[in-house]
C-alpha atoms as one frame of an Amber mdcrd trajectory, in Angstrom:
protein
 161.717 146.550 275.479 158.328 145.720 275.951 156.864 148.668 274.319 159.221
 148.421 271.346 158.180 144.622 270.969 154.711 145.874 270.924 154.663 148.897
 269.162 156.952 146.882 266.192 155.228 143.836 266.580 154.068 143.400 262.933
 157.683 143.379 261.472 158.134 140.551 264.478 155.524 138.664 263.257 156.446
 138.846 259.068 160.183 138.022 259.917 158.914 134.993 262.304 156.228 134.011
 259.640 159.001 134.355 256.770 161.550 131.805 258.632 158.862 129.275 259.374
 157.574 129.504 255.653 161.118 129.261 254.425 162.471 126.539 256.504 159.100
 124.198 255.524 159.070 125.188 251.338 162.185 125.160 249.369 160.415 127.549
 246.637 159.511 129.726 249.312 162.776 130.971 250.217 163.702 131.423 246.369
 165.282 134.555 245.904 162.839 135.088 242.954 159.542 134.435 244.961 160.498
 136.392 247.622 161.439 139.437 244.524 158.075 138.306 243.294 156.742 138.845
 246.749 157.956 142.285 247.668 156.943 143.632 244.112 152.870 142.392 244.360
 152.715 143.862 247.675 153.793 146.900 246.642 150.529 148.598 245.329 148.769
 147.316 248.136 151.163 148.434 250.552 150.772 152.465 249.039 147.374 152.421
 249.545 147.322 151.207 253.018 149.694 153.776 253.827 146.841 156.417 252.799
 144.070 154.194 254.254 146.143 154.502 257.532 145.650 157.688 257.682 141.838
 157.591 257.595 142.012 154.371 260.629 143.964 156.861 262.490 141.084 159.410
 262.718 138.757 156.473 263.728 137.248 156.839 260.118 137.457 154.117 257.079
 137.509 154.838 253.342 135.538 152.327 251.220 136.436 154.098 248.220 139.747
 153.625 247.671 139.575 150.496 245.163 137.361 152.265 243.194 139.560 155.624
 243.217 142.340 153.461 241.842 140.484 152.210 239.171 139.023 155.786 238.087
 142.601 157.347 238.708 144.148 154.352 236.365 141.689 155.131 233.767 141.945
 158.294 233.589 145.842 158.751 233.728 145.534 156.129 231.181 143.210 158.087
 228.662 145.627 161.128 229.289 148.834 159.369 227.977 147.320 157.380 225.723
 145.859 160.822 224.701 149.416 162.174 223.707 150.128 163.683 227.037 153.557
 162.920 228.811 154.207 159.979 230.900 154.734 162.365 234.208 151.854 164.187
 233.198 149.743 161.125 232.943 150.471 159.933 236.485 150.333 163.472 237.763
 146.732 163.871 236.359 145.754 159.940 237.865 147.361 161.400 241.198 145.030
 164.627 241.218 141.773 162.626 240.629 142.802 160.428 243.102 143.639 163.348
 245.580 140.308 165.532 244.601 138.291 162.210 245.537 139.639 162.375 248.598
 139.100 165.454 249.215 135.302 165.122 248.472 135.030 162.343 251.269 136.822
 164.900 253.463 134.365 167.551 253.119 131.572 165.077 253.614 132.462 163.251
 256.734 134.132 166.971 258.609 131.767 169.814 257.225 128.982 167.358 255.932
 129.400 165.627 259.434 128.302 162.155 257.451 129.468 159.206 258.783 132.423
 157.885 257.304 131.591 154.431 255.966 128.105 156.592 254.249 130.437 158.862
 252.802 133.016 156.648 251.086 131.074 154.159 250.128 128.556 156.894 247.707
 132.432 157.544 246.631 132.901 153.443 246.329 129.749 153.356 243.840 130.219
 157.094 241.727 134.073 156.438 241.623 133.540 153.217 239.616 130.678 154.198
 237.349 132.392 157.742 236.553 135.251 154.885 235.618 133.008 153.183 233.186
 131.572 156.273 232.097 135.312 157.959 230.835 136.354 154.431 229.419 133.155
 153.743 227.641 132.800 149.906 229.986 136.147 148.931 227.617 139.923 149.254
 228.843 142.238 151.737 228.077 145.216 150.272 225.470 148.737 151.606 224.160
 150.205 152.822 227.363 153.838 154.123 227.129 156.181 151.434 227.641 158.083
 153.416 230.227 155.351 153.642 232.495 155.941 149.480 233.548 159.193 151.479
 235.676 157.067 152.055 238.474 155.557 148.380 238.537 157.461 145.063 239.241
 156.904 144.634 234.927 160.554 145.514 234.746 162.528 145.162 237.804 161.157
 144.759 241.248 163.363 146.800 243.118 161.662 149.714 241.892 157.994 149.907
 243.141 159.906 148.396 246.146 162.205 151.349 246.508 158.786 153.744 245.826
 156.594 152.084 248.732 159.921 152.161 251.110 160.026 155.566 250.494 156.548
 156.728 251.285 156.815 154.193 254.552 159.473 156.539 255.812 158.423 159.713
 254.736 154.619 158.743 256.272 156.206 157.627 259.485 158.234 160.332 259.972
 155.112 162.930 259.403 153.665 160.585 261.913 156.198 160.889 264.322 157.501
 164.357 264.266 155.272 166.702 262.918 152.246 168.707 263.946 149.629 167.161
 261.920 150.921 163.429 262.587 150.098 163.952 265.985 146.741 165.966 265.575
 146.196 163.062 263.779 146.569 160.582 266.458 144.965 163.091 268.576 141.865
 163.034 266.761 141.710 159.575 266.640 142.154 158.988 270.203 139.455 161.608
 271.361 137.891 163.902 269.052 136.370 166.507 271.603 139.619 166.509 273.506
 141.672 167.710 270.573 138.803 169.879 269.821 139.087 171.856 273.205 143.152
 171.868 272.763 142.774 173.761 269.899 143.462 171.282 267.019 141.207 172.253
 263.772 139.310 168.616 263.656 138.045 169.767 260.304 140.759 170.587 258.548
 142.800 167.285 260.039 139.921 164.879 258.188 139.862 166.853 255.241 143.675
 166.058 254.953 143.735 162.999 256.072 141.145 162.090 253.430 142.751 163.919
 250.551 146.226 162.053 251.348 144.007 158.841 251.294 142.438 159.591 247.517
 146.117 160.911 246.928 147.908 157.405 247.844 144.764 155.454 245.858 145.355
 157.543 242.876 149.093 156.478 242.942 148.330 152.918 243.076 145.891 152.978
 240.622 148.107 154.051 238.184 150.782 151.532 239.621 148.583 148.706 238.835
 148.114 150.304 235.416 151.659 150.158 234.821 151.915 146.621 236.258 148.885
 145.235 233.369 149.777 147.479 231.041 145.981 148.696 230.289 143.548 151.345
 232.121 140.632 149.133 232.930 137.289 150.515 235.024 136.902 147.035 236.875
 140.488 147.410 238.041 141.523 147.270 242.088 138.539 145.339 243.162 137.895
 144.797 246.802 141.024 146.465 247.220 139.255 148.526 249.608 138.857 145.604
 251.866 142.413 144.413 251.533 143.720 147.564 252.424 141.686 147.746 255.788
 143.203 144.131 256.240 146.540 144.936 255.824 146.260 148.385 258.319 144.301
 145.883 261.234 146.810 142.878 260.171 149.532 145.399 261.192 148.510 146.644
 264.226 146.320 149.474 263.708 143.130 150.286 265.303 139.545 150.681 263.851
 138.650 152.648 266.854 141.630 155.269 265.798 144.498 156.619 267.840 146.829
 153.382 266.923 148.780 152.607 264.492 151.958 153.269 262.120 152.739 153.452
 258.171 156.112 150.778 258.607 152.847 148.470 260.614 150.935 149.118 257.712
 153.295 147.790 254.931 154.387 144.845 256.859 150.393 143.788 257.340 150.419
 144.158 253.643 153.429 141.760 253.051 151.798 139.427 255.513 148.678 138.528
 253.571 151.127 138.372 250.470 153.920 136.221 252.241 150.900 133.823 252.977
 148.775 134.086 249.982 151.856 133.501 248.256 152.511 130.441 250.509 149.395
 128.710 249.833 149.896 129.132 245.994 153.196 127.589 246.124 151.604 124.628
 247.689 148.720 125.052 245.674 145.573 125.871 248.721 142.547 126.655 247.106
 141.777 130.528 246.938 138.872 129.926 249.108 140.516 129.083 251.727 143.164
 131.606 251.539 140.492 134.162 252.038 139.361 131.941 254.931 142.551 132.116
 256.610 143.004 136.152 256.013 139.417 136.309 258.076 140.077 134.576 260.248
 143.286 136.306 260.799 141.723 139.807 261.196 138.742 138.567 263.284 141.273
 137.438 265.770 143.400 140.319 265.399 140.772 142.733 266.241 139.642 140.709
 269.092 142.916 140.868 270.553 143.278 144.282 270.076 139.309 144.628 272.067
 140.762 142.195 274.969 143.569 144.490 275.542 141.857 147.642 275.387 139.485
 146.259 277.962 142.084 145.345 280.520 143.678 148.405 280.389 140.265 150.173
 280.796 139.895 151.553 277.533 136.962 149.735 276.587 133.974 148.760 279.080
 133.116 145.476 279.107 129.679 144.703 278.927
């Protein structure tokens, strides 16, 4: 029992945070803010899930907010260009996906350190952004595309961000590459000498990464209805919250995709709280810090009385 408390810990902590929050606001527990809730935490929550998969190698991707953005634009330019809807979010998908891929390369066969690596990608991502949408945003997108948004109902980017939790966790849990993953996070020689291609497991992890950022790039086109270069800002950051927030490790080897989402709809549930009773954005991003800062300090004091960390 203790493990599962542990290992599901997260969902523990949203469900406990949610009664508390609901049982002190009245427009809290709203069936429309809580909609409201699920829906905005949505894009965030798809982009963890690929940012996850980066944590888990003991990497980080600094690019992913500016993937979004350049995925978003150009998906945007495409449809707006005459192409099909599909097609559009197929083509946003791919850039996102081949940007991945690049970091990938760099950090396993260009042996560059991650955080070098994606943030070069951070910085070209967003001025090839500018670049294809000439600094102005991207108008006319087709009015279907709002479907995969919370524009039009909020069950549906809901539904799309269960759905990848799932099919994430279960690649986590069952198949080969989930576990080289893990593997490679928790000791990279090890899996090295047990055969596991460390190589190709970055490059994939990375790719998935760009793949998940180009998705929710062109989910946050869908929710503002324009392609815009500046778009997903410090989204980066909020993504590496939400994967630390629910449980995962920056040292690698720890953490899950359902972890992931709920960290996401933690910083939302509260964000959302402080709104409602109108807290000052500053200090909202006060309280997130402090959050993670104590999370990750946590997570170093119980590595270190196990004996997985040497104190010093």
């Amino acid at each position: 029992m203790k493990q599962f408390i542990a290992k599901h810990s997260p969902l523990f902590i949203l469900a406990a945070l949610c009664i508390c929050l609901a049982m002190y606001s009245e427009n809290f527990r709203t069936s429309g803010n809580l909609q409201t809730v699920a829906g905005r935490a949505s894009i965030i929550g798809v982009i963890a899930i690929g940012q996850l998969l980066v944590i888990l190698t003991a990497g980080i991707d600094l690019s992913v907010g500016s993937v979004a953005a350049l995925a978003g634009v150009v998906g945007s330019y495409a449809m707006v260009s005459g192409m099909p809807m599909p097609l559009g979010i197929l083509i946003g998908c791919a850039v996102g996906a081949a940007s991945g891929a690049i970091n990938g390369l760099l950090v396993s066969k260009g042996r560059i350190p991650p955080f070098i690596a994606t943030l070069g990608m951070m910085m070209a991502a967003r001025g090839l952004a500018l670049l294809v949408s000439g600094g102005n945003s991207i108008y006319g997108l087709p009015e279907s595309l709002a479907w995969i948004s919370e524009t039009k109902h909020w069950s549906i980017p809901v539904a799309i961000v269960a759905t990848l939790c799932v099919g994430f966790a279960l690649m986590l849990t069952f198949t080969r590459f989930g576990r080289s993953i893990y593997a490679v996070g928790g000791n990279r020689q090890a899996a090295r000498l047990s055969g596991i291609p460390v190589d190709g497991v970055l490059l994939r992890a990375y790719t998935l990464c760009g793949l998940m950022a180009g998705f929710g790039g062109m989910m946050l086109a869908a929710k503002t209805g324009i392609g815009t270069p500046t778009a997903a800002e410090m989204y980066e950051l909020h993504t590496i919250a939400a994967c630390v927030i629910g449980g995962a490790s920056l040292m690698g080897g720890e953490g899950g995709a359902v972890a992931a989402v709920a960290g996401a709809l933690i910083m939302y549930v509260l964000q959302n709280f402080c709104n409602l009773e109108n807290i000052d954005t500053s200090w909202q991003q006060v309280l997130i810090g402090v959050l993670i800062v104590a999370l990750v300090f946590y997570d170093n004091l119980r590595k270190r009385k196990a004996g997985l960390l040497k104190a010093d």
